[in-house]
Residue, then its C-alpha position, 0 to 999 in steps of 0.5 A: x482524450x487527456x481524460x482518458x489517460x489520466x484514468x490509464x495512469x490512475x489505474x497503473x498507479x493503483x495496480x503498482x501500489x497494491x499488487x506488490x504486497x501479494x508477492x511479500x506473502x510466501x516471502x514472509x514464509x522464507x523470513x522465519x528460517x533466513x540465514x544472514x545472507x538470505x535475510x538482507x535480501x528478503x529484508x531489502x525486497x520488502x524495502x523496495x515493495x514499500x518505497x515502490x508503493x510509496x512512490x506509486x501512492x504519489x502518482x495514485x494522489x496526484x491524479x486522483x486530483x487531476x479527475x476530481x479537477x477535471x471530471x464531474x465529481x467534486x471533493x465533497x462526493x461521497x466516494x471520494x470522501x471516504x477514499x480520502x478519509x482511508x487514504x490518510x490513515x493509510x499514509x499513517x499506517x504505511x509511515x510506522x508500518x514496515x520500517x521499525x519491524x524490518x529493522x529489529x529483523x537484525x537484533x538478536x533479542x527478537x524472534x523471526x518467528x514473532x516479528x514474521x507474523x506481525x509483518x504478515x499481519x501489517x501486509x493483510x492490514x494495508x492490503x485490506x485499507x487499499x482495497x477499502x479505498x479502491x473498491x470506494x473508486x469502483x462501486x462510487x456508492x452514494x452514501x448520503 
C-alpha cells in the first residue's frame, strides 16, 4: 500500500512540474505588449511556474528514489538511466533558463518582442526534455 502511494505522489509531482509551463503559452503572447504594470505580474507568474516546478521537481527525485529503492528496478535499468541522464541536464537547463531572461524584461536596451520569443523557445525546450523523461518512465523501453 505504502508502494502505492508513493507512485500517487510521483505522479502529482510530475503533473505539477509539467502542467504549469502550458499556461505560460498564451502568456508569452500578452508579454510583447505588457505595460509596466501588466508586465511585473505576467513576470512574477512566470517566477512562481519555475519555483513551483522546481519545488515539485525535488518531490519528482525524491520519490523516484524511493520506488527504484523499494520496487524491482534498480539504477542501472535502462529507463531510469536515461531519465536521470535528462534529469541533470534539465536541472542545468532550468537553472540558466528563465531567470536572466525575465530580468532583462526590465531593461530598456532589450526588445519584448526578442526576449518573448526566446522565453517561448525555452518553454517548448524544457517541456520537450520533460516530456522525454516521463515518456523514459511510461514506456520502460528496454535499450540494452
Amino acid at each position: 500500500m505504502l508502494y502505492k502511494i508513493v507512485i500517487y505522489i510521483h505522479v502529482i509531482s510530475v503533473i505539477a512540474s509539467i502542467g504549469p509551463f502550458f499556461i505560460l503559452l498564451p502568456l508569452v503572447k500578452k508579454l510583447r505588449a505588457a505595460r509596466e504594470t501588466e508586465l511585473t505580474i505576467y513576470l512574477d507568474t512566470f517566477r512562481f511556474v519555475v519555483r513551483l516546478s522546481k519545488h515539485s521537481g525535488h518531490v519528482l527525485v525524491g520519490s523516484g528514489a524511493l520506488l527504484v529503492l523499494s520496487g524491482p528496478w534498480t539504477w542501472g535499468t535502462p529507463w531510469i538511466v536515461m531519465t536521470l541522464i535528462i534529469l541533470f541536464c534539465s536541472l542545468f537547463f532550468l537553472a540558466r533558463a528563465f531567470s536572466p531572461t525575465l530580468q532583462r524584461f526590465h531593461e530598456e536596451e532589450h526588445s519584448k518582442e526578442e526576449l518573448a520569443a526566446k522565453l517561448n523557445r525555452t518553454i517548448w525546450t524544457y517541456i520537450i526534455l520533460l516530456m522525454a523523461m516521463l515518456w523514459f518512465m511510461v514506456v520502460k523501453p528496454t535499450l540494452w
